[in-house]
C-alpha positions in Angstrom: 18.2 10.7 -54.4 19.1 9.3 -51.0 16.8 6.0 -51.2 15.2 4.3 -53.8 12.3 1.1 -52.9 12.0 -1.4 -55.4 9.0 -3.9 -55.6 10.0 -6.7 -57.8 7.8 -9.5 -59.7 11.3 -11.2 -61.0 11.2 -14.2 -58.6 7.1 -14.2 -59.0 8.0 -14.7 -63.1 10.8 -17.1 -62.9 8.4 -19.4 -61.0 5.3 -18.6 -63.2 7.4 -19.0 -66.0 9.3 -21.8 -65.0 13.1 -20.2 -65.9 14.4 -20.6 -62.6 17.8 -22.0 -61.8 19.2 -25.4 -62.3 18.5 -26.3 -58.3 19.4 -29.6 -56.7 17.9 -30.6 -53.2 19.6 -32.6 -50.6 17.5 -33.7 -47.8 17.8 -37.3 -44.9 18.0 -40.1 -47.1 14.5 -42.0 -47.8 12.5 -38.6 -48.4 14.1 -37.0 -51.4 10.1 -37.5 -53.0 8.2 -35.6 -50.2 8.6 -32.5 -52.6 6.9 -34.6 -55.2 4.2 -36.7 -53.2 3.5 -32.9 -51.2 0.2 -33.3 -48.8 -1.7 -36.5 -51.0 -3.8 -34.5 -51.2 -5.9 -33.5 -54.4 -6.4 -30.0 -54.9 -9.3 -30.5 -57.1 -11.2 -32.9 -54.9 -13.3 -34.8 -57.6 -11.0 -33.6 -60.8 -8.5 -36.7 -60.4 -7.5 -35.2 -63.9 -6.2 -32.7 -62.0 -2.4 -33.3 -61.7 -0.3 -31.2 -59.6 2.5 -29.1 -61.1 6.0 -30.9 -62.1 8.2 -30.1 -59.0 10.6 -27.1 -59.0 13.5 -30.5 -58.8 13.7 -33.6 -61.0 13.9 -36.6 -58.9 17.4 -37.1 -60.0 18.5 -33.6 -58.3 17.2 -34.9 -55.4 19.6 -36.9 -53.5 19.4 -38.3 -50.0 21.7 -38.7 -47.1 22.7 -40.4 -44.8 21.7 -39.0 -41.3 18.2 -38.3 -38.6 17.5 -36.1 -35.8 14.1 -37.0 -33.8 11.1 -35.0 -33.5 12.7 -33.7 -30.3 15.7 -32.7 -31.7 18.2 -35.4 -30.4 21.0 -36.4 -33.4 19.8 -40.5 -34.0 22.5 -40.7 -36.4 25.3 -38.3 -37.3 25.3 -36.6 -40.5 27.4 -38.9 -43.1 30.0 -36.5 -44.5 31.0 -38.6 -47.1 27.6 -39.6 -48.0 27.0 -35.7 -48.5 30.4 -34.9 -50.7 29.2 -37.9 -52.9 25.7 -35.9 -53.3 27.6 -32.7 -53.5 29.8 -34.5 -56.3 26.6 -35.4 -58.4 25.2 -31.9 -58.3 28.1 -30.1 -59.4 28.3 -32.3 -62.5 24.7 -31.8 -63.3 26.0 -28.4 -63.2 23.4 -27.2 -60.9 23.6 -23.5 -60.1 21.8 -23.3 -56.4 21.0 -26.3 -53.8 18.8 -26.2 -51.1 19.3 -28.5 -48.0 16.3 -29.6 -45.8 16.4 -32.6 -43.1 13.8 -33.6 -41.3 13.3 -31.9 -37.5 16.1 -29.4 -38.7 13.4 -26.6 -37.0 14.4 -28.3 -34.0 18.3 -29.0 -34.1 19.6 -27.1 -37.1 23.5 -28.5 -36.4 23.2 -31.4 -39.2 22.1 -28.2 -41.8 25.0 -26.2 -40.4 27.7 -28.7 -40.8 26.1 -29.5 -44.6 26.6 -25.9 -45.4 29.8 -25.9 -44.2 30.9 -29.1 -46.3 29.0 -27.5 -49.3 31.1 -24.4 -48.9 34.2 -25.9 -48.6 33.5 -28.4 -51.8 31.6 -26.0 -53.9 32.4 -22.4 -52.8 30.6 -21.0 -55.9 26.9 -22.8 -55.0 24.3 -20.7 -53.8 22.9 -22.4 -51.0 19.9 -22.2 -49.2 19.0 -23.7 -45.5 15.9 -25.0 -44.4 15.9 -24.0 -40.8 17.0 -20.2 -41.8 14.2 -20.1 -44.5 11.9 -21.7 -42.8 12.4 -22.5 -38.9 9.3 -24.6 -38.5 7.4 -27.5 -38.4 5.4 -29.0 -41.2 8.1 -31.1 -43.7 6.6 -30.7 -46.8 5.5 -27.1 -46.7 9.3 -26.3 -45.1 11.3 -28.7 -48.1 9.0 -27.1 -50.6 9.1 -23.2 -49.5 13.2 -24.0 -49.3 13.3 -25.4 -52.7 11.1 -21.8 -54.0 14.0 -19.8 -52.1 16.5 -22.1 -53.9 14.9 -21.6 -57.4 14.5 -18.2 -57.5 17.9 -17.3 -55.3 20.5 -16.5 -58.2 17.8 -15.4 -60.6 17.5 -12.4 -57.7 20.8 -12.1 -56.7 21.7 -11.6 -60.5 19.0 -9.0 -61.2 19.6 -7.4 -58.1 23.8 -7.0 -58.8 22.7 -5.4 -62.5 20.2 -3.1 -61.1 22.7 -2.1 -58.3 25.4 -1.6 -61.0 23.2 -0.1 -63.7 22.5 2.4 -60.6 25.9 3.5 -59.8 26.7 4.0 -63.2 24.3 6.3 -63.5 25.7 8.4 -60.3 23.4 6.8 -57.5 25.0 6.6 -54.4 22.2 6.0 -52.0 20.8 3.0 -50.6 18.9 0.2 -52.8 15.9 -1.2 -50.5 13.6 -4.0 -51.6 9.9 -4.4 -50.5 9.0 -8.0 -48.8 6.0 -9.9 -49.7 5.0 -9.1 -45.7 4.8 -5.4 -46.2 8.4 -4.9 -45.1 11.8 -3.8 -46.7 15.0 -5.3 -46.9 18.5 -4.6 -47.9 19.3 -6.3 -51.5 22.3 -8.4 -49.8 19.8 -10.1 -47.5 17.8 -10.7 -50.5 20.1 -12.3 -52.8 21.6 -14.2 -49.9 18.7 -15.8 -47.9 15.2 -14.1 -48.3 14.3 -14.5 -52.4 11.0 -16.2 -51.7 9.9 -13.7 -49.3 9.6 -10.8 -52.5 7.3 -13.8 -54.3 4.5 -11.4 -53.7 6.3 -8.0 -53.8 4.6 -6.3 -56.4 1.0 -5.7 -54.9 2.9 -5.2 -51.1 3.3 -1.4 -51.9 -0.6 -0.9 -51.8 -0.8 -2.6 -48.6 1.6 -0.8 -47.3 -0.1 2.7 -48.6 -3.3 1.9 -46.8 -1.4 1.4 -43.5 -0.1 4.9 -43.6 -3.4 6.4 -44.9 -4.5 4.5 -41.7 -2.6 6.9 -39.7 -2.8 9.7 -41.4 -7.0 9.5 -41.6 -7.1 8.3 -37.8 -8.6 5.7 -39.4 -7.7 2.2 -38.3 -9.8 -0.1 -40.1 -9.9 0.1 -44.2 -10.2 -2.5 -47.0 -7.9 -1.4 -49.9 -8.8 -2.2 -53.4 -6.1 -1.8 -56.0 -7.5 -2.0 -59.5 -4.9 -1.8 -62.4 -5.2 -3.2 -66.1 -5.8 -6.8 -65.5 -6.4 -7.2 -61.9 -7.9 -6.4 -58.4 -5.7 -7.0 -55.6 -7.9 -6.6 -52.2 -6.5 -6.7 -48.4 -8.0 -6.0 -45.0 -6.8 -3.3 -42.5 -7.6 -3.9 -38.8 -6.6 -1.4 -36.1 -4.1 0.0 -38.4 -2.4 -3.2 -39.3 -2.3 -5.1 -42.2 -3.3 -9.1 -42.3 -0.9 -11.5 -42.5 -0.8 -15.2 -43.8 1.5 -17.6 -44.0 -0.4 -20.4 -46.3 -0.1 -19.4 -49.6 1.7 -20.2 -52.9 2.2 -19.1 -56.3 1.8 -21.0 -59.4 0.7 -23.6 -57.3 4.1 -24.7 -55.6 3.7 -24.2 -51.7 5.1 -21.5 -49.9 4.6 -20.9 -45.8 6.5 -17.5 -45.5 4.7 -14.6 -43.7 3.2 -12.6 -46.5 0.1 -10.0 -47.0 -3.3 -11.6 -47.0 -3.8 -10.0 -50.0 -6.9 -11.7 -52.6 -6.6 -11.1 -56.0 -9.3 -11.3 -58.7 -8.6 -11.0 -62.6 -10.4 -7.8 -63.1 -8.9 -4.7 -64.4 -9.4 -1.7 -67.1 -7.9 -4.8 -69.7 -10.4 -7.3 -69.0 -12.1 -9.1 -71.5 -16.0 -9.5 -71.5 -17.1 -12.2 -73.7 -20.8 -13.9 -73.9 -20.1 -18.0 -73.3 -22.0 -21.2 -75.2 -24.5 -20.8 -72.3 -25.1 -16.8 -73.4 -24.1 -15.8 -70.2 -22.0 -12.8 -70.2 -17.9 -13.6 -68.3 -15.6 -10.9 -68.0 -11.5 -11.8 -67.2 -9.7 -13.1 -65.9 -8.6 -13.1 -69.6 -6.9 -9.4 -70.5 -6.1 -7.0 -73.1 -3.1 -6.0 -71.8 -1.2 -2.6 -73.0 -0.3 -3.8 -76.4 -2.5 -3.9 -78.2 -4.6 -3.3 -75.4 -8.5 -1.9 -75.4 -10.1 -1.5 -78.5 -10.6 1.9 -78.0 -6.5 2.0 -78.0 -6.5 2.2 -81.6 -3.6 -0.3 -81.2 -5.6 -2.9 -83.3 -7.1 -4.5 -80.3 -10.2 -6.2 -80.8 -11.5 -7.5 -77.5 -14.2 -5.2 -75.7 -12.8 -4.8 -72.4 -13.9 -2.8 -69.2 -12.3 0.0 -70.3 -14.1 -0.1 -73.5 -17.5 -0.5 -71.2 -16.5 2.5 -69.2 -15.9 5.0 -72.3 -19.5 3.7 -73.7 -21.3 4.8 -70.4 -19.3 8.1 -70.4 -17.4 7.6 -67.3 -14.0 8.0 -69.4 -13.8 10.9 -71.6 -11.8 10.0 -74.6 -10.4 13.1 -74.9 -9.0 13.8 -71.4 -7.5 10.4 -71.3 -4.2 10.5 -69.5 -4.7 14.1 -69.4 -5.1 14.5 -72.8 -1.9 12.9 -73.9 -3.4 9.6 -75.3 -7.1 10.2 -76.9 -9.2 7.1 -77.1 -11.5 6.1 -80.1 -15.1 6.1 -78.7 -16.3 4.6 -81.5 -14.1 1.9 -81.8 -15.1 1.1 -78.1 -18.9 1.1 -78.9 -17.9 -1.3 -81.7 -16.2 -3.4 -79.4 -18.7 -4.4 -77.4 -21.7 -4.1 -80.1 -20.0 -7.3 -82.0 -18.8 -9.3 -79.0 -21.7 -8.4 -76.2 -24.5 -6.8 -77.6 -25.4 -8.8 -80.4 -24.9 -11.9 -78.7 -27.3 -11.0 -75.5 -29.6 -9.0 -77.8 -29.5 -5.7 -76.2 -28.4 -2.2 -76.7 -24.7 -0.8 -76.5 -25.5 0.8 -73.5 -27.3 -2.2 -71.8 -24.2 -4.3 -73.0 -21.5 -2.1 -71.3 -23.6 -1.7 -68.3 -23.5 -5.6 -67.6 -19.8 -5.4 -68.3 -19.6 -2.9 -65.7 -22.0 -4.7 -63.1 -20.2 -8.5 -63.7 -17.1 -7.1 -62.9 -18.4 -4.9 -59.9 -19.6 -8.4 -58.9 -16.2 -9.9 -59.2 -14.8 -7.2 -57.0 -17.5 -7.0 -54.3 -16.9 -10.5 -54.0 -13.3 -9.9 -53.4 -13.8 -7.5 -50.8 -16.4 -10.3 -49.4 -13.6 -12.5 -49.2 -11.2 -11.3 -47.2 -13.9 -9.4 -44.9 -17.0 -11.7 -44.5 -15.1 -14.5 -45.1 -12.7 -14.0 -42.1 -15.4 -12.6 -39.4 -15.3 -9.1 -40.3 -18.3 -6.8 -41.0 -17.2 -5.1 -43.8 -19.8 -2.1 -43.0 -17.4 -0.8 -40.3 -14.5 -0.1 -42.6 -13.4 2.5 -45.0 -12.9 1.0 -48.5 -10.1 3.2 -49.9 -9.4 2.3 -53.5 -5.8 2.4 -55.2 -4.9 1.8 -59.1 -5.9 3.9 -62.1 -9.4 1.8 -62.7 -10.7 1.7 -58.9 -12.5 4.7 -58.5 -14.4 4.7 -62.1 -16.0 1.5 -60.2 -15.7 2.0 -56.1 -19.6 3.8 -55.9 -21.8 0.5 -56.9 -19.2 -1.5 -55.2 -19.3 -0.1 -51.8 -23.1 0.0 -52.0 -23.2 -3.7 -52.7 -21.4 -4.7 -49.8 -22.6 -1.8 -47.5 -19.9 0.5 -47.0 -20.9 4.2 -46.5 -17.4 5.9 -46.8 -14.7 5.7 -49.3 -11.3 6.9 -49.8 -10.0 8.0 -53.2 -6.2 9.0 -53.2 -5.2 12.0 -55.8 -2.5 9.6 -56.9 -4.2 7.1 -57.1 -2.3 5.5 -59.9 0.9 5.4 -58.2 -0.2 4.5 -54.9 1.2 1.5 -54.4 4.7 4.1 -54.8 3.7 6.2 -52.3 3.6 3.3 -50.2 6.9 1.6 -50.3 8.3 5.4 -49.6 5.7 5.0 -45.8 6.8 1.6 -44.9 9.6 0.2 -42.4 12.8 -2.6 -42.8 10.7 -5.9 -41.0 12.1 -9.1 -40.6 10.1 -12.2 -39.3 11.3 -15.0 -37.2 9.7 -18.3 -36.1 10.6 -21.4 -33.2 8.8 -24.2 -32.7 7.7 -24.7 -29.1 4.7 -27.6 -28.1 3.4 -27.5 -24.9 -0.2 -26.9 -23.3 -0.6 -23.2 -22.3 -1.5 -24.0 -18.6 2.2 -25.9 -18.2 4.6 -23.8 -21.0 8.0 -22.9 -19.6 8.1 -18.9 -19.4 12.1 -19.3 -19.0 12.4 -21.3 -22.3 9.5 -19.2 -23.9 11.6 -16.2 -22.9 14.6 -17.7 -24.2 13.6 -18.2 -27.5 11.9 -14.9 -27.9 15.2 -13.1 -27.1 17.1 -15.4 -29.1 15.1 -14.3 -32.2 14.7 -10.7 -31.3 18.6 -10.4 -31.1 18.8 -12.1 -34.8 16.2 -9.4 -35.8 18.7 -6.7 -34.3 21.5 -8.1 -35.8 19.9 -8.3 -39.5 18.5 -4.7 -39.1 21.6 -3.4 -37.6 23.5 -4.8 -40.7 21.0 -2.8 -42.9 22.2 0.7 -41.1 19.2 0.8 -38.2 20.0 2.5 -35.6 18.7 0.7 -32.1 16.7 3.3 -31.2 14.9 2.7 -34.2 14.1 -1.2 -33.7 11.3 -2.4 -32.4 10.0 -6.1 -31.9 6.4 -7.7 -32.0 5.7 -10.8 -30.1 3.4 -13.5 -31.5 2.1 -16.7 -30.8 0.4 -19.6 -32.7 -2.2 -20.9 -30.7 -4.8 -23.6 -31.0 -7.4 -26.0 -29.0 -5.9 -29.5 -28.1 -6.8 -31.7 -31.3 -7.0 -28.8 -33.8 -4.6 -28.7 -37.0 -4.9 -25.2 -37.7 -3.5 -22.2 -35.7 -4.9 -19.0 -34.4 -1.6 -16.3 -34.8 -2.0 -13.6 -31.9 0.7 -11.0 -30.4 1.4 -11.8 -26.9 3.0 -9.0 -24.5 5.9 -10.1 -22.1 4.5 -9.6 -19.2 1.6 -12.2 -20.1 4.7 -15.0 -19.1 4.8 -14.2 -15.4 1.4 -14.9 -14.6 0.7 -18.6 -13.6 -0.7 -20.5 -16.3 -0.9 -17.0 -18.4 -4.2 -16.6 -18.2 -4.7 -13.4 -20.4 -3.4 -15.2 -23.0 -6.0 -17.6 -23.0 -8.5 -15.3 -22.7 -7.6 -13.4 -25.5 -6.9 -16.8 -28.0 -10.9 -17.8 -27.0 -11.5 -14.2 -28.0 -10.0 -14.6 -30.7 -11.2 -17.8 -31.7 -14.6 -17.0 -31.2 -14.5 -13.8 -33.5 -13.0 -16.0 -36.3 -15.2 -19.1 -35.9 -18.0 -17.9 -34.3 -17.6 -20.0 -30.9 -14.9 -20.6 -28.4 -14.5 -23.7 -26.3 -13.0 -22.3 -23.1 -12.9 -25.8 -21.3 -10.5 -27.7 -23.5 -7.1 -27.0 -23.5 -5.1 -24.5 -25.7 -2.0 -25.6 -27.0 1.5 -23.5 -28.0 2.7 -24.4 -31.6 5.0 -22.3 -32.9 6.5 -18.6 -31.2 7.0 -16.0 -33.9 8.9 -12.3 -33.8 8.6 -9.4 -36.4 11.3 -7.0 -35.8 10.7 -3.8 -37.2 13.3 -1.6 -37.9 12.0 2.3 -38.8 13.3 3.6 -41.9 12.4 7.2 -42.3 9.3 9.2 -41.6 7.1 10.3 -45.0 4.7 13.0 -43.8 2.5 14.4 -46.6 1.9 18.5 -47.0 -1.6 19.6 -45.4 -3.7 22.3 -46.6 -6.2 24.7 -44.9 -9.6 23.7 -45.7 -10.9 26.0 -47.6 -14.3 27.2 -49.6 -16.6 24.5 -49.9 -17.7 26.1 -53.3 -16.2 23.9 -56.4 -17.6 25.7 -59.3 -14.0 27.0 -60.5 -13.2 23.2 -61.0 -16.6 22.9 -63.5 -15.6 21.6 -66.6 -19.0 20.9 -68.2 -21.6 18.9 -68.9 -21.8 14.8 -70.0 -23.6 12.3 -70.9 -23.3 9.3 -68.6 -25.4 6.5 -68.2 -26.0 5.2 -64.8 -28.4 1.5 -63.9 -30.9 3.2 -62.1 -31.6 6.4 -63.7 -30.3 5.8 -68.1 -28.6 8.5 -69.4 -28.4 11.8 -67.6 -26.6 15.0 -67.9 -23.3 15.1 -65.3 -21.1 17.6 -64.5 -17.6 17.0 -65.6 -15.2 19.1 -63.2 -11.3 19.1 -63.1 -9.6 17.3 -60.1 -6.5 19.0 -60.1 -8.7 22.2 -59.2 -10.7 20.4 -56.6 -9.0 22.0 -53.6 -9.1 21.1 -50.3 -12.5 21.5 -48.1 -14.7 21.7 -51.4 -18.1 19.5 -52.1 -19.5 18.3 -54.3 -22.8 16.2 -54.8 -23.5 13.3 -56.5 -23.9 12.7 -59.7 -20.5 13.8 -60.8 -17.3 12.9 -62.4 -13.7 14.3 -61.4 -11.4 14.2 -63.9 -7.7 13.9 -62.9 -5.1 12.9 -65.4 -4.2 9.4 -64.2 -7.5 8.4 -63.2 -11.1 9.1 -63.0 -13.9 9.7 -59.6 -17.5 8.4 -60.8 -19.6 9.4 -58.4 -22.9 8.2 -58.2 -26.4 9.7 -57.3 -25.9 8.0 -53.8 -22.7 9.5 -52.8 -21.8 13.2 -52.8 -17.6 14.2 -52.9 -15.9 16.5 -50.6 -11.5 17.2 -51.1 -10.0 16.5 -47.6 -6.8 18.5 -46.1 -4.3 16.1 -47.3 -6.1 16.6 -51.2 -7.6 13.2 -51.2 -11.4 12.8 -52.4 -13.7 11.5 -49.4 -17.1 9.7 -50.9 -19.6 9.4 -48.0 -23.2 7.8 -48.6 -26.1 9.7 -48.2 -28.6 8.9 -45.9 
């Protein structure tokens, strides 16, 4: 094994679970509370119940000192050395484990953050220290102090996990390379993790997915997709445009802020472990409560007693109790049908079947609405994309889903259990850099724009060199945030470099009003359009995963018959479906809807609208009918 690719929820939990390290923050004296009072803004506009979480520092670890650089970047007054050893002092008696240093405008003169680090070091070599304008190299004090504390928080509960793993790993006779994936889709080295980038694997875990689709992007020559990843208790959904994955950089996680470029990924409790319940009102709510593993479904037989989705699907005969994970774990039908008699049927008066169906359709409806979410939501029609579905539930569900929200063609990976795997082995090392720059389009500097660019493109190089990238293998992506004069909110959009010699770079505005238009539905072309912030992902290619092709062959599947089932579908009750067996379905066969292909780790419903065919790469293709 030359490489292995680890996606990691162990920052995620120490936040959601609040065991994070002792952390102390030292910021400019007078705004230790901004990480307390964050925006003043309610969440909850009319709940003023609603209390925001405690903040990842006590009051008491925050200390101020002494020391201001303007909005411009000009030192006011010098950084107060002995104010900061006093600060450092208190900290280290309060036996904090990690600090994290943010001063206001440090995104536009870092040097008073520098020379803290450097005191730090020299007082308190053992500290694990974190930087606001290296974490965070932007504008916006609140969401900058806040995303530094995260980084701080979660630092030495990574770096300790990390140098365990690596250890555990060499005992065993590894010898390759350790690579982490990034919340943006990316990988990095688990030094650069443990030492400055913690916060960016906050959403790690459902990255790999993301990443999966991109390369099915390529290999389908197939630029625009919405993946949906549907495990045990959840639905993670994301948007693929033009072969590239959307990005955010708003987001959070247990509700502390974080502004670190990360997938646009919307998640959804809804999974094979979600819980269908009827409420006080006798309407019918399934998840986001789950079932888990343990003790999991009722049709487990692990004494669970929730009907779930799961249990739903075994009652309409999409899941076969006896071919459940191939046959190695067989399911109690009966158990399931109990399930949801007690909790659903009874209480909405209907029939077993009835009662699983409207699990089924609620949490169709939940997914659908996902989908609508990141599609509909952001200006996309959602009718001109593939929906390729990932995760061991998806494709028992994809066929109603995609005919809610109009999509005519569907992917279904033959792994599609461990997709989110196959992805982190298709993805690249990507780093992401950020400068403030404010100026009016029409007047920006090129020279300084210029400047700044290659200033961040040669840290990229520098951090991907570190991680063993050869130059020929880098590769940089310029951005820009962009916005109309009085707007708060900005439009992100690559740039190329030879947009900066024309006078007053016209291209680039006419591609922000594009842009703006397609997103907001109208474009004001006479007002002017503003530079916030320049940005730079460097990319730095790792290896290159090309999957085996087959000849298409007979389009004839009846070797992969299995037999007959009953299955129970809304618009036609129970029918008779044939059952075939997906590891047999070979490349260039068809088959037409209704049918069910069975494969070990997952099952393809397919419904009467859709018919199956079993592409080159072994994938299953669902296109509507007409």
């Amino acid at each position: 094994i030359e490489v292995i690719v680890h996606g990691t929820t162990v920052a995620t939990n120490a936040i959601l679970t609040g065991r994070i390290a002792r952390t102390g923050l030292i910021t400019t004296y007078g705004f230790r509370d901004a990480l307390e009072m964050r925006r003043g803004i309610r969440e909850r506009l009319y709940d003023n119940k609603y209390t925001p979480p405690p903040p990842l520092v006590p009051r008491y670890l925050r200390l101020g000192v002494r020391e201001r650089v303007d909005a411009a970047g000009s030192v006011v007054e010098p950084l107060d050395e002995d104010h900061l050893r006093e600060a450092v002092a208190e900290l280290r008696d309060e036996d904090v484990e990690s600090v994290a240093v943010c001063f206001l405008h440090a995104y536009r003169n870092p040097a008073h953050e520098a020379q803290a680090a450097e005191v730090i070091a020299a007082e308190w070599p053992e500290a694990h220290v974190s930087l606001s304008h290296a974490v965070l190299s932007e504008r916006r004090f609140y969401e900058r102090i806040s995303t530094t504390a995260i980084n701080a928080a979660v630092g030495p509960i990574l770096a300790t996990y990390l140098r365990h793993l690596l250890a555990e790993l060499g005992g065993r006779g590894f010898d390759g390379a350790l690579r982490v994936m990034k919340s943006n889709g990316g990988l990095m080295s688990p030094e650069v993790a443990a030492a400055r980038e913690a916060a960016h694997t906050l959403l790690s875990g459902p990255a790999g997915a993301v990443a999966g689709g991109t390369a099915f992007s390529r290999m389908q020559g197939n630029s625009n997709l919405i993946v949906m990843d549907m495990g045990g208790t959840s639905c993670d959904v994301c948007l693929i445009e033009e072969g590239t994955s959307l990005v955010t950089r708003e987001g959070s996680v247990a509700r502390y802020r974080l502004m670190l470029p990360m997938l646009d990924i919307h998640t959804v409790g809804a999974g094979g472990g979600s819980i269908a319940r009827v409420d006080e009102a006798g309407l019918l709510e399934v998840g986001p409560a789950s079932a888990g593993s343990h003790p999991g479904p009722a049709c487990y037989r692990r004494g669970g007693e929730f009907a779930t989705v799961t249990d739903a699907d075994v009652v309409l005969g999409y899941i076969s109790p006896d071919y459940f994970l191939g046959g190695r774990m067989a399911l109690d039908g009966e158990l399931a049908r109990q399930a949801v008699r007690a909790q659903v049927a009874e209480a909405l008066g209907t029939s077993d079947l009835e009662a699983a169906a409207g699990v089924y359709d609620v949490i169709n409806a939940k997914m659908a609405a996902a989908i609508r979410e990141v599609s509909v939501q952001r200006g996309y029609d959602p009718r001109r994309f593939t929906l390729l579905v990932a995760g061991g539930a998806g494709a028992v569900h994809v066929c109603p889903i995609a005919r809610d929200i109009g999509i005519r063609r569907v992917m279904v990976p033959r792994d599609a259990s461990v997709f989110s795997a196959f992805g982190m082995l298709t993805t690249d090392y990507r780093h992401d850099f950020v400068r403030t720059y404010e100026a009016t389009l029409a007047v920006a500097d090129p020279d300084t724009i210029r400047a700044a660019f290659d200033e961040m493109c040669a840290e990229g190089e520098e951090l991907l060199g570190a991680e063993g990238v050869a130059s020929a293998e880098m590769s940089h992506v310029l951005k820009m945030d962009l916005r109309y004069h009085g707007q708060i909110h900005e439009v992100e959009m690559p740039v190329e470099p030879a947009a900066f010699d024309e006078p007053g770079m016209p291209s680039i505005h006419q591609k922000f009003h594009e842009r703006h238009e397609e997103i907001y539905s109208y474009a004001t072309e006479a007002d002017p359009v503003e530079v916030v912030n320049l940005r730079v992902t460097s990319i730095g290619h790792a290896w290159t995963t090309e999957p085996r092709t087959e000849p298409l062959g007979d389009a004839d599947a009846s070797e992969a018959f299995k037999g007959n089932r009953s299955t129970y579908f809304r618009d036609s009750g129970v029918v008779e479906v044939p059952v075939y067996d997906g590891t047999a379905v070979l490349p260039g066969m068809r088959i037409d809807g209704p049918c069910i292909v069975e494969l070990p780790d997952t099952n393809v419903v397919v419904d009467t609208y859709f018919d199956l065919s079993c592409d080159s790469y072994g994938h299953f293709l669902l296109e509507a009918r007409d």
